[in-house]
Each structure stands twice: as structure tokens, then as C-alpha cells.
C-alpha positions in Angstrom: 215.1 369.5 105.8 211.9 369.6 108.5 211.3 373.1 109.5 209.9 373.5 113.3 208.8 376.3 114.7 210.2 374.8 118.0 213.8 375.0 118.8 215.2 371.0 119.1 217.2 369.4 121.2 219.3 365.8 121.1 219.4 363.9 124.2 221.9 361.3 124.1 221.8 357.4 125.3 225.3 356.1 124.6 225.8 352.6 124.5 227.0 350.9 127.6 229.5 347.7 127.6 227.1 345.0 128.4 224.8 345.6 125.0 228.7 345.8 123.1 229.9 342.6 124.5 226.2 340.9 123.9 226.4 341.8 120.4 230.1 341.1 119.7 229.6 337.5 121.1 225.9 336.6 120.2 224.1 336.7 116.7 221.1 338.3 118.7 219.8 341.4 117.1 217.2 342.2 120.2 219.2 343.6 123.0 217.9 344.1 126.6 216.4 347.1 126.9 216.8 349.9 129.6 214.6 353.2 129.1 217.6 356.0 129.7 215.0 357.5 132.7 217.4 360.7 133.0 216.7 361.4 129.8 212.9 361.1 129.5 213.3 363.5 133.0 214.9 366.3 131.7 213.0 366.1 128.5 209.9 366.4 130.3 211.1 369.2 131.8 211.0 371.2 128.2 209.1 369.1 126.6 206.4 371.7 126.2 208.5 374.2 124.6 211.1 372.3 122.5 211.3 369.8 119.9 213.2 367.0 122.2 214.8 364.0 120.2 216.2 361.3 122.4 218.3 359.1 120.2 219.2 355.8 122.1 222.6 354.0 121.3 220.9 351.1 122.6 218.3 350.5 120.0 219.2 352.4 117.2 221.8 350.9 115.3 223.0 353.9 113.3 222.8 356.8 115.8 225.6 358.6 114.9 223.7 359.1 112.0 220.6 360.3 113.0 222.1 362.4 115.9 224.0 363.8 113.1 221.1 364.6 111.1 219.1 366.2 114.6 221.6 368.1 115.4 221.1 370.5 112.1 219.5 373.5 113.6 219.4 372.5 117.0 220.3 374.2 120.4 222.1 372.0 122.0 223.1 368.0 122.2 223.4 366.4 125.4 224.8 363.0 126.7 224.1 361.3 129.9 226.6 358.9 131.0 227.5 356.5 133.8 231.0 355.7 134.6 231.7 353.0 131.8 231.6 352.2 128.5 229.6 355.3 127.7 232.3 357.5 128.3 233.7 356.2 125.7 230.8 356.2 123.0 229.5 359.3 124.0 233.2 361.5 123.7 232.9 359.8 120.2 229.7 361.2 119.4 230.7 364.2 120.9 233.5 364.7 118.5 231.5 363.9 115.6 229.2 366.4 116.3 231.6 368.7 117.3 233.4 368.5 114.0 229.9 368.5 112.2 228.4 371.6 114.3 231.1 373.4 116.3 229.2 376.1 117.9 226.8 373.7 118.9 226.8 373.3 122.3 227.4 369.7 123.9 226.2 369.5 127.3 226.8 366.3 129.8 225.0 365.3 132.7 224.4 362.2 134.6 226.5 359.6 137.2 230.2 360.6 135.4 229.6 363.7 135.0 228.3 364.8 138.6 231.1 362.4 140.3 234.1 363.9 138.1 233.0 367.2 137.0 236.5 368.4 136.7 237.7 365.5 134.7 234.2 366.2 132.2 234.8 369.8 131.8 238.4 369.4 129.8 237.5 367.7 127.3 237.6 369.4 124.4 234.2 368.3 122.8 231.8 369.4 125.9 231.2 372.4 126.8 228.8 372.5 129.7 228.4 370.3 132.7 225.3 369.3 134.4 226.1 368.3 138.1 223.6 366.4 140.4 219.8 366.0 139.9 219.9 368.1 136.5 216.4 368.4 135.4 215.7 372.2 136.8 219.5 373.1 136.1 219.3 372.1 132.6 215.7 373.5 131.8 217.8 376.8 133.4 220.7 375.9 130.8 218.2 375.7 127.8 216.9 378.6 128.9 219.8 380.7 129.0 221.3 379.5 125.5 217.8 379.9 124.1 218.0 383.5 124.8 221.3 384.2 124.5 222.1 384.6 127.9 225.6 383.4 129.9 225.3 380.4 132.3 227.2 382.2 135.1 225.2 381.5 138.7 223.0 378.5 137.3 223.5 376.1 140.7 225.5 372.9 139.7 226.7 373.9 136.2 230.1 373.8 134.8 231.1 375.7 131.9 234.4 374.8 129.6 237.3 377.6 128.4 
């Protein structure tokens, strides 16, 4: 096990339809290629005081696996999502880690999330919702869990029952 004297966090990629239907119909094992921007964003934003592992569903064939692995010890995971495919994949995740680490926090953020907050919130395997341009709200949200504190009054966040 890596000791750190950082606490980590796992920022999510989940893998979006048109890499799943490339791969189910092709032999190709190089898929296009999108940097998940939201992710490098809010990473930058506690960059300097975290240990931040982004784990993209897009080029790393077993991340269940190692977001499994990152999440030992960690503060949080987090999954950014569009409305698509990744809704699916990343509520998978999310219940794996759930059922691995259930009093770690899953946070989501990003297009879904802020257009169907609602919706987000009721799942059973997330537990906080980013809404909106989430880079100063969830540096607040790491923050707050970092120290123990609630999330009551941090501007666009949804907590779950």
C-alpha cells in the first residue's frame, strides 16, 4: 500500500458511447482521445494540496480496477458526466466503489449533473452534487470533508439523505 502524506482524491472519466461502439465494431485498440478538461480544472484547483488521481475510462482499459485500488484511503471519488453513455458507466463505478468503500464519498459534477440535479441526487451511490462551473464549489467541498465540516451553504451543491 503507498503511504502519502497528502490526502487523495479519484477524479472520474467514464467512458462515453462513441469509444464503446468503436471498440465493439472495430479491432482498433487506439481510441480517439478527448482530455476530460473538467477534470484537469477542478484538479488544478487542489492540486497543491492533495494527491489527485484522474483515472480515464477512455484510455485505461481496466479502470474499475485501479479506481478501486485509489480509492483505499482516499477522501472522496468524483465522476463528471455528460448526458449519455456515462451515466451509465459512471453509476456502475459508483456502485462498485460504494460497495468497496461505503463511507467514501462519491461526488458528481459536470453537464448531467448540473441539468438534472434532482434526478443525480437519488441515486443511491452519490452522495454529493456539484451544480454549474464546479471548480471553487468543489475545492469548498474538499475542504469541508477534509476537515470534517457539513456542506450546508456551499453555493450550487446538493447533498443526498
Amino acid at each position: 500500500m503507498e503511504t502519502c502524506d497528502k490526502r487523495r482524491i479519484v477524479l472520474f472519466n467514464p467512458l462515453p458511447v462513441r469509444i464503446v461502439e468503436k471498440h465493439a465494431t472495430t479491432s482498433s485498440k487506439v481510441p480517439l482521445v478527448n482530455a476530460p478538461l473538467s477534470l484537469l480544472a477542478i484538479a488544478r484547483m487542489v492540486a497543491d494540496d492533495y494527491d489527485v488521481r484522474i483515472i480515464n475510462a477512455v484510455v485505461d482499459a481496466d479502470y474499475t480496477e485501479k479506481i478501486l485500488a485509489a480509492c483505499d484511503h482516499a477522501l472522496l471519488f468524483a465522476v463528471s458526466s455528460m448526458t449519455c453513455y456515462q451515466i451509465r458507466d459512471g453509476l456502475n463505478v459508483s456502485a462498485a466503489v460504494k460497495a468497496e468503500y461505503p463511507l467514501l464519498p462519491v461526488v458528481w459534477g459536470g453537464y448531467h449533473p448540473s441539468t438534472m440535479p434532482e434526478q443525480t441526487i437519488l441515486n443511491p451511490h452519490i452522495d454529493i452534487v456539484v451544480r454549474g462551473q464546479g471548480e471553487i464549489a468543489f475545492r469548498e467541498v474538499v475542504a469541508r470533508l477534509h476537515s470534517g465540516e457539513t456542506l450546508e451553504g456551499v453555493r450550487g451543491v446538493l447533498q443526498g439523505g
